[in-house]
N, C-alpha and C positions, 0 to 999 in steps of 0.2 A: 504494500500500500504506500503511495507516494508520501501521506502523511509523515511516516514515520521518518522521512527526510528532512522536513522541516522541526517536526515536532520529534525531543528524543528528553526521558526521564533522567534528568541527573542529577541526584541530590545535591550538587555541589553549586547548581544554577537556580538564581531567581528569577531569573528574566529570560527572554526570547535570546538568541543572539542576533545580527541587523540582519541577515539575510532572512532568520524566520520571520523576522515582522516584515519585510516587505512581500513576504511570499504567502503571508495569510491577513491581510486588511481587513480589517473592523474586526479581530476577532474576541471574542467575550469568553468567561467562562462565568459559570453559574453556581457557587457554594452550596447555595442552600437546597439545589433541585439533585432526587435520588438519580444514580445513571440509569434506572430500570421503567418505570410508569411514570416516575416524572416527568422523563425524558420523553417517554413516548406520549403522552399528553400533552407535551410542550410540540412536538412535531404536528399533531392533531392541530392544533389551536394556530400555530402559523399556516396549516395546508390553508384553511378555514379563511385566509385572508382580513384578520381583524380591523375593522375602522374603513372598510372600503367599501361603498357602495354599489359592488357587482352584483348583479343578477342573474343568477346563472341555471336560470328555470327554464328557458328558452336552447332551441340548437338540439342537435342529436346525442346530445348527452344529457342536457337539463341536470339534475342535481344528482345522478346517480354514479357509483363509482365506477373507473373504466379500468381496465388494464392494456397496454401494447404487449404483445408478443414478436420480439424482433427476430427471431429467432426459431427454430422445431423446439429447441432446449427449454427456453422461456413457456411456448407453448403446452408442452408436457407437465413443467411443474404448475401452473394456472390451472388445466385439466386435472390433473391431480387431487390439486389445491381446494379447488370450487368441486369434487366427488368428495374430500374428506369430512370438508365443512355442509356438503349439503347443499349447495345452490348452485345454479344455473347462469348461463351467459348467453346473451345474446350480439353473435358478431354483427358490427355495423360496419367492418372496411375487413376484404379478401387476406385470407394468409398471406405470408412473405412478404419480403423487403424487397425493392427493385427502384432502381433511381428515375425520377421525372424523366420525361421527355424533355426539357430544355436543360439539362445538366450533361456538358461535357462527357463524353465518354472516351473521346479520343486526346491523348494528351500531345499538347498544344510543344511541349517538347520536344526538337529531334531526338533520330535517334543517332546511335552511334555510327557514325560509318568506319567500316572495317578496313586497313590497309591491304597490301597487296599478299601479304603475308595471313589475312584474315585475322586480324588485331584489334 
């Protein structure tokens, strides 16, 4: 996990050193919140968008939770996921990932050309 490049336990440190604070901006830590249900009720509570006036009743999703599967792998634990728990899904866009029609597929880079030696 790249975290652990910026972020490393050393009792001997109180502070970031300059490269982690420029590699992690705003970042906060929270005392008094437990790492467990705290945590995840704090995740809850920002998905939720506090203080913002969206309405998100409207659209092909309206307020119900969705999942992407970018992947078979993602797909299968979701399948899984939703037979463990007991609920159902309803697809609204085709399996698989495939790039738009206006994104480049041919790279605008030459290629190499080989000498006469095929080099």
């Amino acid at each position: 996990m790249r975290f652990r490049e910026f972020v490393t336990e050393d009792k001997n440190k109180s502070k970031f050193d300059k490269s982690s604070v420029s590699a992690l901006p705003g970042a906060k830590k929270y005392p008094q919140m437990g790492i467990t249900y705290d945590l995840y009720r704090f995740g809850i509570a920002m998905a939720s968008s506090p203080g913002t006036t969206n309405d998100f009743t409207e659209g092909p999703i309206g307020e119900m939770p969705m999942t992407v599967a970018y992947s078979k792998g993602d797909e299968e634990i979701i399948n899984a996921t939703l037979k463990q728990t007991g609920h159902s899904g309803i697809n609204i866009t085709p399996s698989g990932s495939s790039e738009m029609d206006n994104v480049n597929k041919i790279s605008p880079v030459l290629k190499k050309k080989t000498n006469k030696y095929g080099v």
